[in-house]
LUMLUMDO-946887 format. One record per residue (C-alpha): residue number from 0; x, y, z. Coordinates in nm, 2 decimals, decimal comma. Example, Ala and Ser with C-alpha at 12.3 -4.5 7.8 and 13.67 -1.06 7.14 Angstrom:
SITE:0:1,23:-0,45:0,78
SITE:1:1,37:-0,11:0,71
***
This chain:
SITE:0:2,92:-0,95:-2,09
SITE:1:2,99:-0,82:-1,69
SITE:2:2,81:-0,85:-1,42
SITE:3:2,70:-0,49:-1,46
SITE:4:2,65:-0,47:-1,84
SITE:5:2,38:-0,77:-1,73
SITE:6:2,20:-0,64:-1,44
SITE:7:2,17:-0,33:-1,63
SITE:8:2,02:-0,49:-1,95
SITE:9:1,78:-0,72:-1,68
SITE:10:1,67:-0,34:-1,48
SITE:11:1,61:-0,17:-1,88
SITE:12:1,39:-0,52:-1,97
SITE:13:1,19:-0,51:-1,62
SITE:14:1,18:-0,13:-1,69
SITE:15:1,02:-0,19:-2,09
SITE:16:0,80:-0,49:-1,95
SITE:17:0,62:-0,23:-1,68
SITE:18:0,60:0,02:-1,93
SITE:19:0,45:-0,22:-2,18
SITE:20:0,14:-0,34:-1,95
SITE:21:0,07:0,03:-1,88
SITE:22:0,09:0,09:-2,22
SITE:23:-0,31:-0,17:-2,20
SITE:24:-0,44:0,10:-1,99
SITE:25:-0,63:0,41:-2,08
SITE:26:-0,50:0,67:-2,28
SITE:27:-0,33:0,43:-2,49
SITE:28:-0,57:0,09:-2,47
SITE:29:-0,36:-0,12:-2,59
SITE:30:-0,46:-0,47:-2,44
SITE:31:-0,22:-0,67:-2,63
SITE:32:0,07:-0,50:-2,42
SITE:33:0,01:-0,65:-2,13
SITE:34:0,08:-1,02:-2,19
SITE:35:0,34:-0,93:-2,36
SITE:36:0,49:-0,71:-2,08
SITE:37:0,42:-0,99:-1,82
SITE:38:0,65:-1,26:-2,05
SITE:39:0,89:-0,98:-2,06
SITE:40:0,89:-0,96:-1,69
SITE:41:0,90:-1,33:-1,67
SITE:42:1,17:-1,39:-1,87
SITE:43:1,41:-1,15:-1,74
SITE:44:1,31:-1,32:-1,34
SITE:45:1,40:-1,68:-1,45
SITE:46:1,64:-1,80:-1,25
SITE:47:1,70:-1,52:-1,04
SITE:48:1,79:-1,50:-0,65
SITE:49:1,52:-1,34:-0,42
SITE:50:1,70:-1,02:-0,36
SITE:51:1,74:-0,99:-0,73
SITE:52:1,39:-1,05:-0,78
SITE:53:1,26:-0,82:-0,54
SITE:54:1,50:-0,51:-0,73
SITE:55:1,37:-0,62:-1,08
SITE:56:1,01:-0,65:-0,94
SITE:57:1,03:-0,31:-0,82
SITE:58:1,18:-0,18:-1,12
SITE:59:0,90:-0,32:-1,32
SITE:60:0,63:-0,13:-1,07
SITE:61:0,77:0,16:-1,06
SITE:62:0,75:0,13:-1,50
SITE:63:0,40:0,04:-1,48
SITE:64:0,24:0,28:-1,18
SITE:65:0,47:0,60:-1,23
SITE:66:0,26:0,66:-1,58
SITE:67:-0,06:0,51:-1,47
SITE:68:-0,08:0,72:-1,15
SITE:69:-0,01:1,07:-1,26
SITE:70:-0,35:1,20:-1,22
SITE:71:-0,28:1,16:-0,86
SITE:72:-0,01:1,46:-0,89
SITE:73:-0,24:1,64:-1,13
SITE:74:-0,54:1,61:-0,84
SITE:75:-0,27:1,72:-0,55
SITE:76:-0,08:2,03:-0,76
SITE:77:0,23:1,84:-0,64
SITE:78:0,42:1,51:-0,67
SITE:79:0,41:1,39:-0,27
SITE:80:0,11:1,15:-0,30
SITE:81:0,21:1,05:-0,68
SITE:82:0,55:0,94:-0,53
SITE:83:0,47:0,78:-0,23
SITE:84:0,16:0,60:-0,38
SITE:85:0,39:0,44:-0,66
SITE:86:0,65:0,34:-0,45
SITE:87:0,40:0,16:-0,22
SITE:88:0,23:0,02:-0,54
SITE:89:0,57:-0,10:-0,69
SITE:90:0,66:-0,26:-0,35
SITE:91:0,41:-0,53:-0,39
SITE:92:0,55:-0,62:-0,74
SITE:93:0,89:-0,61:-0,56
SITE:94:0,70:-0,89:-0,32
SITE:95:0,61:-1,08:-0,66
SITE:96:0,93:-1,07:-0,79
SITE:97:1,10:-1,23:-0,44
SITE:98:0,84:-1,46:-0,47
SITE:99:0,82:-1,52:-0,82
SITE:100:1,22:-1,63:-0,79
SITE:101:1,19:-1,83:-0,49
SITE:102:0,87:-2,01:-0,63
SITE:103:1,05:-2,12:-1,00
SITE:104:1,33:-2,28:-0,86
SITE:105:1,09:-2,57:-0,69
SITE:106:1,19:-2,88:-0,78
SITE:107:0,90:-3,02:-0,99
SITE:108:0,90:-2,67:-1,19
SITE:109:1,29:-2,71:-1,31
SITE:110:1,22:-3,01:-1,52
SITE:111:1,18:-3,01:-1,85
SITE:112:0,91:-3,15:-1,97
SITE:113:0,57:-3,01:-2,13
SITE:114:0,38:-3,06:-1,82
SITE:115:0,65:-2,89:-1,60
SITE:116:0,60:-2,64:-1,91
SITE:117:0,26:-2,62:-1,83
SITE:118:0,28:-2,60:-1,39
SITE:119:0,50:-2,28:-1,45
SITE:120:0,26:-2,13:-1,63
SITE:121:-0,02:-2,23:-1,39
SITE:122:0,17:-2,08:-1,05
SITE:123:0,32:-1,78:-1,24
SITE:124:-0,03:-1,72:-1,32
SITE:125:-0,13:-1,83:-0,96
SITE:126:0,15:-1,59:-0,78
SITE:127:0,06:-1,28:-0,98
SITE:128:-0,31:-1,33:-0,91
SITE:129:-0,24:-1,34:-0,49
SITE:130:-0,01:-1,06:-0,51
SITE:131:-0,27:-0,84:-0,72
SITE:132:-0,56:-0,96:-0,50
SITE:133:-0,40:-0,86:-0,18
SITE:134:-0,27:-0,51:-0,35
SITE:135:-0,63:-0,45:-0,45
SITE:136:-0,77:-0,49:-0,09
SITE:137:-0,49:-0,45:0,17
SITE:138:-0,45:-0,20:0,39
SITE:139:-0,78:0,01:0,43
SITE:140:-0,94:-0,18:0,18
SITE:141:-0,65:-0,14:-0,13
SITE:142:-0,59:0,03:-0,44
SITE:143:-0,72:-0,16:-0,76
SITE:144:-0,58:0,07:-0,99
SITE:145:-0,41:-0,07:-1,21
SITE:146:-0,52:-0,47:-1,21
SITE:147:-0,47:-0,63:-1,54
SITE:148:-0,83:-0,72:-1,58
SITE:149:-0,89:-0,30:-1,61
SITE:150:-0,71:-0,26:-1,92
SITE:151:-0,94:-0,61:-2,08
SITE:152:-1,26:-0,37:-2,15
SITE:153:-1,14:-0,45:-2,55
SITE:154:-0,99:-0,72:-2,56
SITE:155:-1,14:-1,06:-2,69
SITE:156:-1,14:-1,22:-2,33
SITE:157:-1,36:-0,96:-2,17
SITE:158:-1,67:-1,21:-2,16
SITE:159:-1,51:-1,41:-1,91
SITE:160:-1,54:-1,15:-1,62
SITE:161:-1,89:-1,28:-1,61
SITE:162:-1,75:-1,61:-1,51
SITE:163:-1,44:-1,55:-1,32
SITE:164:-1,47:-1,16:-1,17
SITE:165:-1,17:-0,89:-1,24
SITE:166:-0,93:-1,19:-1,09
SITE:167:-1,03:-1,45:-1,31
SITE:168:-0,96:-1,18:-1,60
SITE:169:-0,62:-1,10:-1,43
SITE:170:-0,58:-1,44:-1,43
SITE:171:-0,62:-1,48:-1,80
SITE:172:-0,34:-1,24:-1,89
SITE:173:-0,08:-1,33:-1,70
SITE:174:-0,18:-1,70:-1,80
SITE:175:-0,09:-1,55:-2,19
SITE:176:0,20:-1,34:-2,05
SITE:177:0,35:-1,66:-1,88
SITE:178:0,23:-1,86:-2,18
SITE:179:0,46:-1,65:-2,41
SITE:180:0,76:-1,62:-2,21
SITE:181:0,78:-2,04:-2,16
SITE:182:0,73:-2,01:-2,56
SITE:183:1,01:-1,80:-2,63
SITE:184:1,22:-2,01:-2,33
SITE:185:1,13:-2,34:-2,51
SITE:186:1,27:-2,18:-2,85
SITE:187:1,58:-2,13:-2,77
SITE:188:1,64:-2,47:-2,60
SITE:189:1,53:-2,60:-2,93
SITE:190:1,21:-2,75:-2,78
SITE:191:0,95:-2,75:-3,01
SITE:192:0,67:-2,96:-2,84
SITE:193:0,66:-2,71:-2,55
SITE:194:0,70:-2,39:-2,74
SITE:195:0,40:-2,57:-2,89
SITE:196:0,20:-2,61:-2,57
SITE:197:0,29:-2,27:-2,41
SITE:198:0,18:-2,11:-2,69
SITE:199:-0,12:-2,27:-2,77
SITE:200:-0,22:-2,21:-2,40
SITE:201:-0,13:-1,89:-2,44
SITE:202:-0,41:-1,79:-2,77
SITE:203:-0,66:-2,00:-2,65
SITE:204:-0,68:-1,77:-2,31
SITE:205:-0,64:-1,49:-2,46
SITE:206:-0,91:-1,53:-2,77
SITE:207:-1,14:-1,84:-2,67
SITE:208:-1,34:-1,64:-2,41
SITE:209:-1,51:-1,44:-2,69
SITE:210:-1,72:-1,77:-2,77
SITE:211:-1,82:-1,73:-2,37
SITE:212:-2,23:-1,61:-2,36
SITE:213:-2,32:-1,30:-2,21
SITE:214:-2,63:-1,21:-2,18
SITE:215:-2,74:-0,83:-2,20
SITE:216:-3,11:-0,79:-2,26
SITE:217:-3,37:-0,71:-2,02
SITE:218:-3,48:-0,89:-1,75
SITE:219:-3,71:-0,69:-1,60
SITE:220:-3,87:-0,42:-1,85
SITE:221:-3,59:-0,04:-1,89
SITE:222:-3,55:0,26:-1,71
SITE:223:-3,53:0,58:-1,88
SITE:224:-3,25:0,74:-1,75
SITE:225:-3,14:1,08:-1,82
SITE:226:-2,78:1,15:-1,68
SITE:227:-2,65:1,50:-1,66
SITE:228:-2,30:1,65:-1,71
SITE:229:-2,30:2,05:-1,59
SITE:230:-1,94:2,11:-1,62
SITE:231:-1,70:2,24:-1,42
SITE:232:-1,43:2,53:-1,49
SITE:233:-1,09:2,40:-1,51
SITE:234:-1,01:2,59:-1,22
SITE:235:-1,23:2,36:-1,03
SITE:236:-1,13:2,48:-0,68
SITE:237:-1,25:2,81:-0,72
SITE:238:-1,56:2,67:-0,91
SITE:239:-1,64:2,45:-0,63
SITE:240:-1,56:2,80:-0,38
SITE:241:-1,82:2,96:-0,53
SITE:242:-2,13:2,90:-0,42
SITE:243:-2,37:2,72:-0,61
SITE:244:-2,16:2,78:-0,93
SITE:245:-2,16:2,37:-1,02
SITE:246:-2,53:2,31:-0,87
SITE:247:-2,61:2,60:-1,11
SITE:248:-2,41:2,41:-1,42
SITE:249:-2,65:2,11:-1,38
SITE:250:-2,96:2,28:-1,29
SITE:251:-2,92:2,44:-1,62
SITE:252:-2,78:2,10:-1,85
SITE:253:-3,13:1,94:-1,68
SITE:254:-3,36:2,24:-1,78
SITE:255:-3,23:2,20:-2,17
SITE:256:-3,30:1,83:-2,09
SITE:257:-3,64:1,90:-2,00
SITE:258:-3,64:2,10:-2,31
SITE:259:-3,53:1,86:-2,54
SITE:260:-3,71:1,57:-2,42
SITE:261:-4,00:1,71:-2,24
SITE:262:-4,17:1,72:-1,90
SITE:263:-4,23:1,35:-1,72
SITE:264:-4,02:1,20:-2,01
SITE:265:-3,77:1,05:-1,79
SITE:266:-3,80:0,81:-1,48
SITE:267:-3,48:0,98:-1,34
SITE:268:-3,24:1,20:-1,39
SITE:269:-2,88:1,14:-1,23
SITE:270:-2,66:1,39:-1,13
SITE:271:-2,27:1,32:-1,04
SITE:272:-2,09:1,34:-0,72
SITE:273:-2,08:1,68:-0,58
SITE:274:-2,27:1,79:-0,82
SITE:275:-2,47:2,01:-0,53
SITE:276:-2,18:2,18:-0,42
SITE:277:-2,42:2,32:-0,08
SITE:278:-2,63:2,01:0,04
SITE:279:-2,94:2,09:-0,05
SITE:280:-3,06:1,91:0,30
SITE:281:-2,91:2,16:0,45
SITE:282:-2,90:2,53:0,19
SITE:283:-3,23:2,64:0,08
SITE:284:-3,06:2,85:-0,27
SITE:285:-2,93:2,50:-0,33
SITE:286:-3,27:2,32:-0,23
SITE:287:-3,41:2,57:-0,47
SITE:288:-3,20:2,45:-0,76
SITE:289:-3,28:2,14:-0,73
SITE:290:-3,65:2,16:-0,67
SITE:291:-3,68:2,39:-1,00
SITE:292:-3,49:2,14:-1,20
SITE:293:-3,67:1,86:-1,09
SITE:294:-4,00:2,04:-1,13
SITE:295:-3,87:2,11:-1,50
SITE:296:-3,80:1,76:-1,60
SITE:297:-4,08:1,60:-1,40
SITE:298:-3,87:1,32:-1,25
SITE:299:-3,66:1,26:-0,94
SITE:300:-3,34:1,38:-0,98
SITE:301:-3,03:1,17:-0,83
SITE:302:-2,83:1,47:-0,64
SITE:303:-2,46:1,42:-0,55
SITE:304:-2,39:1,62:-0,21
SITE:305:-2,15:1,63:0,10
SITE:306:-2,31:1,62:0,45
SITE:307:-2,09:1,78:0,76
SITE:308:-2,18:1,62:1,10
SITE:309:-2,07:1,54:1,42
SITE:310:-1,70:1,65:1,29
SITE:311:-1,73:1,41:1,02
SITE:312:-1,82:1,41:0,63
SITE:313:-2,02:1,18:0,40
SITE:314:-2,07:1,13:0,08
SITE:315:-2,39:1,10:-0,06
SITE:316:-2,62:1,05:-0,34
SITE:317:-2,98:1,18:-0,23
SITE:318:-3,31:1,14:-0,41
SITE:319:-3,50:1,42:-0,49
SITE:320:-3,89:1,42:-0,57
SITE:321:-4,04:1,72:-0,74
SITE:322:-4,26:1,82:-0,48
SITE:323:-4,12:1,65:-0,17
SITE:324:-3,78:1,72:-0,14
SITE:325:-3,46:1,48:0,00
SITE:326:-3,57:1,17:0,05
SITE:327:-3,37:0,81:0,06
SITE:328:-2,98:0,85:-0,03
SITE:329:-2,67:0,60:-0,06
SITE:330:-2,36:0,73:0,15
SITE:331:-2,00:0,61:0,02
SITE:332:-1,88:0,28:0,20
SITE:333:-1,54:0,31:0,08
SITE:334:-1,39:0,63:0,10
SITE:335:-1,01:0,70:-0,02
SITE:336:-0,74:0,68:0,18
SITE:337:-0,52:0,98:0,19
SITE:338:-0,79:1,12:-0,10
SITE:339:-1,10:1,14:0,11
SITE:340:-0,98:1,09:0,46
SITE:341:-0,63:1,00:0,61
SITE:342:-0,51:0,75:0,81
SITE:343:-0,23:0,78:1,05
SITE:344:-0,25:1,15:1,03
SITE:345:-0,08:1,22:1,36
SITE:346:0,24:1,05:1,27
SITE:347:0,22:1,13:0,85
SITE:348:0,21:1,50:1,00
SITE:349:0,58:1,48:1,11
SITE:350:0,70:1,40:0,74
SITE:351:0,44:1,66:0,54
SITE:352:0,18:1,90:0,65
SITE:353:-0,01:1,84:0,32
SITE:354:-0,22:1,60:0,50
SITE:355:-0,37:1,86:0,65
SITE:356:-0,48:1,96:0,35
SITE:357:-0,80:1,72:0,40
SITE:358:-0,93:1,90:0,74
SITE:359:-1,23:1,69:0,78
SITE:360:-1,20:1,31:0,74
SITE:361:-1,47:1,14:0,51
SITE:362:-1,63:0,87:0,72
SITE:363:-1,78:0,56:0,55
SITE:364:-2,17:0,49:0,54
SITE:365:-2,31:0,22:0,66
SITE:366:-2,66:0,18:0,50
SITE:367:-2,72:-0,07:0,20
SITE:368:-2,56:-0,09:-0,11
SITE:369:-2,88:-0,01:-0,33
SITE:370:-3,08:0,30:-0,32
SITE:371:-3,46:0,30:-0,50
SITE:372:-3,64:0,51:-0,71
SITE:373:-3,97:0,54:-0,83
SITE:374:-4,01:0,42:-1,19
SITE:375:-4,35:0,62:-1,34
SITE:376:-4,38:0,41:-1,64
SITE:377:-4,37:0,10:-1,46
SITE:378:-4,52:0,21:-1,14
SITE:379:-4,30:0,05:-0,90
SITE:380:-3,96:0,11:-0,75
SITE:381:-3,66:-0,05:-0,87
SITE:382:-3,34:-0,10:-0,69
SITE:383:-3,00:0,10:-0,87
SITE:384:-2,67:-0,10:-0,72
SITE:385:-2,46:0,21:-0,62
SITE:386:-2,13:0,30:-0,62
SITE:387:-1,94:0,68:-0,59
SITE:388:-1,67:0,75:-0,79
SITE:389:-1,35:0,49:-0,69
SITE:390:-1,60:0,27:-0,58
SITE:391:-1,64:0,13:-0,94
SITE:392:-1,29:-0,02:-0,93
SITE:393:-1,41:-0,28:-0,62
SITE:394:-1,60:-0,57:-0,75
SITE:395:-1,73:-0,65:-0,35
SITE:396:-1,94:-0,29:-0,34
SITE:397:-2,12:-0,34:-0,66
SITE:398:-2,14:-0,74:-0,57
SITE:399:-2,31:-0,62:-0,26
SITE:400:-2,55:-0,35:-0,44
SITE:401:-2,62:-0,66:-0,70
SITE:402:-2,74:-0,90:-0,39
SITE:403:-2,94:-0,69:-0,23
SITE:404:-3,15:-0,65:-0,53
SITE:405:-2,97:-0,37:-0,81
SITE:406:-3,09:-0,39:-1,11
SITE:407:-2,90:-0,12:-1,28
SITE:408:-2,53:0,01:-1,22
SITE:409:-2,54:0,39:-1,12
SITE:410:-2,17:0,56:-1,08
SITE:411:-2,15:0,91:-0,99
SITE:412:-1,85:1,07:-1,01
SITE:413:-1,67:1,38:-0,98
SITE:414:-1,35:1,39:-1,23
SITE:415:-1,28:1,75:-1,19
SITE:416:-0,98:1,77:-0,94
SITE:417:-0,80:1,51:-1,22
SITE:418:-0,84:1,78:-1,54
SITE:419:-0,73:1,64:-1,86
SITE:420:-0,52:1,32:-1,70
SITE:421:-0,61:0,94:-1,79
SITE:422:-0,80:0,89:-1,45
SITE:423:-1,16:0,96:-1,62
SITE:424:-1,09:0,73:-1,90
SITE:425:-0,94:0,46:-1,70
SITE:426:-1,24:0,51:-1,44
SITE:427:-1,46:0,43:-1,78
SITE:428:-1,30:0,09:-1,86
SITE:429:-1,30:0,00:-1,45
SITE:430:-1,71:0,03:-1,55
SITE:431:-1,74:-0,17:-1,85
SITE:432:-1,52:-0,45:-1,71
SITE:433:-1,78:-0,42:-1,39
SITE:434:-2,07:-0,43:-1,61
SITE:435:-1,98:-0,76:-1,74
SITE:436:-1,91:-0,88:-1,40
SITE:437:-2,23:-0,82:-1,26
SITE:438:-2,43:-0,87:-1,59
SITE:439:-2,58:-0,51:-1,57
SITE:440:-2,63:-0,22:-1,77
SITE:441:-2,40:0,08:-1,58
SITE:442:-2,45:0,45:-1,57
SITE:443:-2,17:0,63:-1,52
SITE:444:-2,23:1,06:-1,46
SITE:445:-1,92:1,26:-1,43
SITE:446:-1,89:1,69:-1,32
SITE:447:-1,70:1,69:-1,63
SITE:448:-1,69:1,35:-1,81
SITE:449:-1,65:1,09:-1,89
SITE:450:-2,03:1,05:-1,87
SITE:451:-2,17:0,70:-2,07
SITE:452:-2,39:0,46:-2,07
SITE:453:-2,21:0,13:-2,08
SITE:454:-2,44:-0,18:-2,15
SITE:455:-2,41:-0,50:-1,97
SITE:456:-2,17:-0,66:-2,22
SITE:457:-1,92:-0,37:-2,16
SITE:458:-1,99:-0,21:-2,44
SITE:459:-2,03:0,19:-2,44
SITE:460:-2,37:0,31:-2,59
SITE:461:-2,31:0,64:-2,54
SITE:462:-2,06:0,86:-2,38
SITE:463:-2,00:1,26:-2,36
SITE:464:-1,67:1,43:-2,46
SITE:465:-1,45:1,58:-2,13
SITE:466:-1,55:1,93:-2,02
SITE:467:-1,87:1,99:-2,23
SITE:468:-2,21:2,04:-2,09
SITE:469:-2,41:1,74:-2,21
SITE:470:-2,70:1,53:-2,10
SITE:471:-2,75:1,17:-2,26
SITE:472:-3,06:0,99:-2,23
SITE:473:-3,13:0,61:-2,27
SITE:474:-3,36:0,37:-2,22
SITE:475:-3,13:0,10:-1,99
SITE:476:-3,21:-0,25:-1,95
SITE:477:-3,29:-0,37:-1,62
SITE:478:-3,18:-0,72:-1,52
SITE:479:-3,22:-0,95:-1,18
SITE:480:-3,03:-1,24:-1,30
SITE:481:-2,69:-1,31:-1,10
SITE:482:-2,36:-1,38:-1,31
SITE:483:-2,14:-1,71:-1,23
SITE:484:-1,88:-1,46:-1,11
SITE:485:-2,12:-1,28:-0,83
SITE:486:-2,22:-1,65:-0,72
SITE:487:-1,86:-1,74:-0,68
SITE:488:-1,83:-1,39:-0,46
SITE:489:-1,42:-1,37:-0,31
SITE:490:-1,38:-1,75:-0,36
SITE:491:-1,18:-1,74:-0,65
SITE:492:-0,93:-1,43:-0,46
SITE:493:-0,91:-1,62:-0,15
SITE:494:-0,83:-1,92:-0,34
SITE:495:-0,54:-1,75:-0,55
SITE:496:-0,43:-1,58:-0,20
SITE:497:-0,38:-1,88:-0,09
SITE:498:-0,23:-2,10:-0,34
SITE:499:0,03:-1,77:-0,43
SITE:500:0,12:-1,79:-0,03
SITE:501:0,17:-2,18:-0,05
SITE:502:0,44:-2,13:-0,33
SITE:503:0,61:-1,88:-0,21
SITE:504:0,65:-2,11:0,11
SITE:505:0,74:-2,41:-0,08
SITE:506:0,98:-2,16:-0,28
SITE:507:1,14:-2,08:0,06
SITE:508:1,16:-2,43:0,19
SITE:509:1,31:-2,55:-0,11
SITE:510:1,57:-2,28:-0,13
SITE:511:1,67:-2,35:0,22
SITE:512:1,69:-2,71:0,12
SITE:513:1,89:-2,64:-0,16
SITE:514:2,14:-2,39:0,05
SITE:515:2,18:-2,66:0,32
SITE:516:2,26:-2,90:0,02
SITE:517:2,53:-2,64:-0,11
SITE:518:2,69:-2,62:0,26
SITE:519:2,70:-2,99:0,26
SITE:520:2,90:-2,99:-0,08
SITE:521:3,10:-2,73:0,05
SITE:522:3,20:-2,91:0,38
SITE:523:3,28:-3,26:0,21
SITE:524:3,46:-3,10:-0,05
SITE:525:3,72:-2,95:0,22
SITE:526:3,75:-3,24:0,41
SITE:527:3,87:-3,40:0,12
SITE:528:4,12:-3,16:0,01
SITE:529:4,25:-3,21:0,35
SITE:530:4,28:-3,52:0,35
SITE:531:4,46:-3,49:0,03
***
């Protein structure tokens, strides 16, 4: 075969192996895919130069993120920030694949053996983990879209999230993914023993964690929760122009609540993000809405709602007492880059005016993680761990809700500007993964779905369909226990961070060995044929 005919067979299997770990992501779910997408990808980078590495790492990204990051184009009405956000993405799987390549061709990991078998699965596994832990938190605080452990919500190894946190669950698949690709490498050198091993390392990652405990029943008595979906039009923008269109919506869904379940039912009722689409703080038609619906249900009601000030924005979810008004709220600590505010605006402006389409940047609160609320059949307050919208996909936000006390996951959310795309249903496996994390029950509340309530073994309870007007009401556990993986905290990262950057040095140092080895050959060998 050419030169060409074979890179372009190694660009079409980097190109299947991205598509294949999307394929374990939401809408298709298909766990499985992603190990075996991973020992695609790590077959077709065995024994490749950097440079090569780097091209079939990117072409592997751009496989896996152009799919799974659609709704970003769907949410813009164009395919600027769809584009430019894969091609960043891909770029750090470009990073892995340099790295990946530099790191294989170490000494102790060229031999044969089962234990050399066995060290290339352990610092495959280690590489990918530092790559994906830096993607998920550098710059302005990452994008973790798109991290294995996200597309685990079904799959046997879920429990250990409890243990290990969504990069000890990373680490599990590429662990398989590596596992399978020195399995299929160790068939066709005819060695049996470590074909054996790989493999065998390979199921027991992937399936022993089901035998893991994880403990979901309450801690601490329930909440009775009612969580509200209004609805939104499809055409959301003019929905959300209209005044009090989508505070209307859920003031309504919460008066059939009150209906159906009764007056003083409830202990609260959650709303999603933006669900007040005038802050009531600040609009007395919208303070109205509120007021009656929380009147009607005979609970506090959990009201999403933007506050303008000092030529800023914040995000915030606001509790509202029948009879007293706004009291405590959470404001968003993380808002989106180039979503909710944009960075480097001055300079960005020279390449596109569309980010001028966010006029007013969202700033990022400050105040505690938690926010309480008064629970009337217990007669005491209890502590919900917040987090808005994106904010599920960070295990240090909810971590931080958890500490100081949460007893109960709460996400609000607002999925409108993403219509009928993947993002809602990937945003609902990001919170059953986190639920098992942190060992609590987790309310998620959409505009327009997916609205469920998830319980603290990741599985859903109940959910509502996209685009319906619904309410679900459940009685959640409510747990103060802290899981192994919230006690390790950003160990476990830092650790893989560090041990990825250490083979990728000793990957460098040993190829420049090895080159300096090569010129050495090269130089005697001339001086011989000159002698000669």
């Amino acid at each position: 075969m050419s030169m060409r005919k074979r890179w372009g067979a190694s660009v079409l299997i980097a190109g299947c192996a991205g598509l294949g770990v999307w394929a374990a992501f939401p809408p298709l779910g298909w766990w499985w895919a992603a190990p075996l997408g991973l020992a695609l990808l790590a077959s077709v980078l065995r024994d490749r130069g950097p440079w090569t590495g780097a091209g079939l790492g990117l072409v592997f990204g751009i496989a896996l993120f152009t799919p799974l990051l659609h709704f970003t184009a769907v949410a813009m009405g164009n395919p600027i920030g769809w584009a430019a956000l894969t091609v960043v993405e891909s770029l750090y799987l470009a990073v892995f694949g340099a790295a990946w390549a530099l790191a294989s061709r170490i000494g102790v990991l060229q031999r044969h053996g089962t234990l050399t078998v066995l060290a290339r699965i352990v610092a495959f596994t280690v590489l990918w983990c530092g790559v994906e832990e830096v993607r998920s938190s550098w710059p302005w605080g990452g994008f973790p879209f798109g991290r294995l452990a996200f597309a685990m919500a079904d799959a046997p190894m879920l429990p250990f999230a409890a243990y290990g946190g969504a990069v000890g669950l990373s680490a599990l698949v590429a662990c398989a993914g590596a596992g399978l690709a020195e399995a299929g490498r160790a068939l066709r050198e005819h060695r049996a023993l470590n074909a054996l091993a790989a493999a065998a390392l390979a199921g027991v990652v992937a399936v022993a964690p089901m035998l893991l405990p994880v403990d979901g029943a309450a801690e601490d008595g329930t909440l009775r929760v009612g969580a509200v979906q209004g609805n939104v039009a499809e055409e959301f923008e003019d929905a959300f122009n209209r005044a009090l269109e989508v505070t209307g919506n859920h003031a309504e869904a919460t008066r059939q609540l009150a209906d159906d379940v009764g007056t003083g039912a409830l202990d609260v009722v959650i709303w999603p993000e933006n669900a007040a689409d005038l802050d009531p703080r600040a609009t007395p038609a919208s303070a109205a809405l509120v007021e009656s619906s929380a009147q009607a249900v005979g609970a506090p009601i959990l009201v999403g709602a933007i506050l303008y000030a000092n030529g800023e924005r914040y995000n915030d979810v606001v509790v509202w007492t029948p009879g007293q008004g706004a009291g405590e709220y959470y404001r968003k600590h993380r808002p989106v880059p180039f979503a909710e505010y944009v960075p480097l605006r001055d300079q960005l402006r020279h390449l596109t005016r569309q980010v001028d389409r966010i006029g007013t940047d969202l700033a990022p609160g400050t105040g505690p993680y938690t926010l309480p609320v008064h629970a009337a059949v217990q007669d005491r307050d209890v502590l919900l761990a917040m987090g808005i919208c994106f904010e599920v996909a960070y295990d240090d936000t909810l971590r931080s809700g958890v500490e100081q006390g949460g007893e109960l996951i709460v996400i609000p959310t607002n999925n409108a500007s993403f219509l009928t795309s993947s993002e809602a249903e990937q945003q609902l496996a990001q919170g059953r993964v986190q639920a098992v994390i942190h060992g609590r029950a987790l309310v998620q509340v959409s505009t327009v779905g997916v609205t469920a309530i998830i319980n603290p073994r990741g599985g859903v309870e109940q959910r509502t369909e996209a685009y319906t007007q619904a309410a679900l009401v459940a009685d959640v556990p409510l747990r103060t226990s802290i899981t192994v993986a919230d006690r390790l905290g950003a160990l476990p990262g830092r650790a893989l961070e560090m041990g990825a950057a250490l083979l990728a040095v000793a990957g460098m140092v040993s190829g420049m060995a090895r080159l300096r080895r090569r010129r050495r050959r090269n130089v005697a060998r001339s001086r011989r044929r000159r002698r000669t």
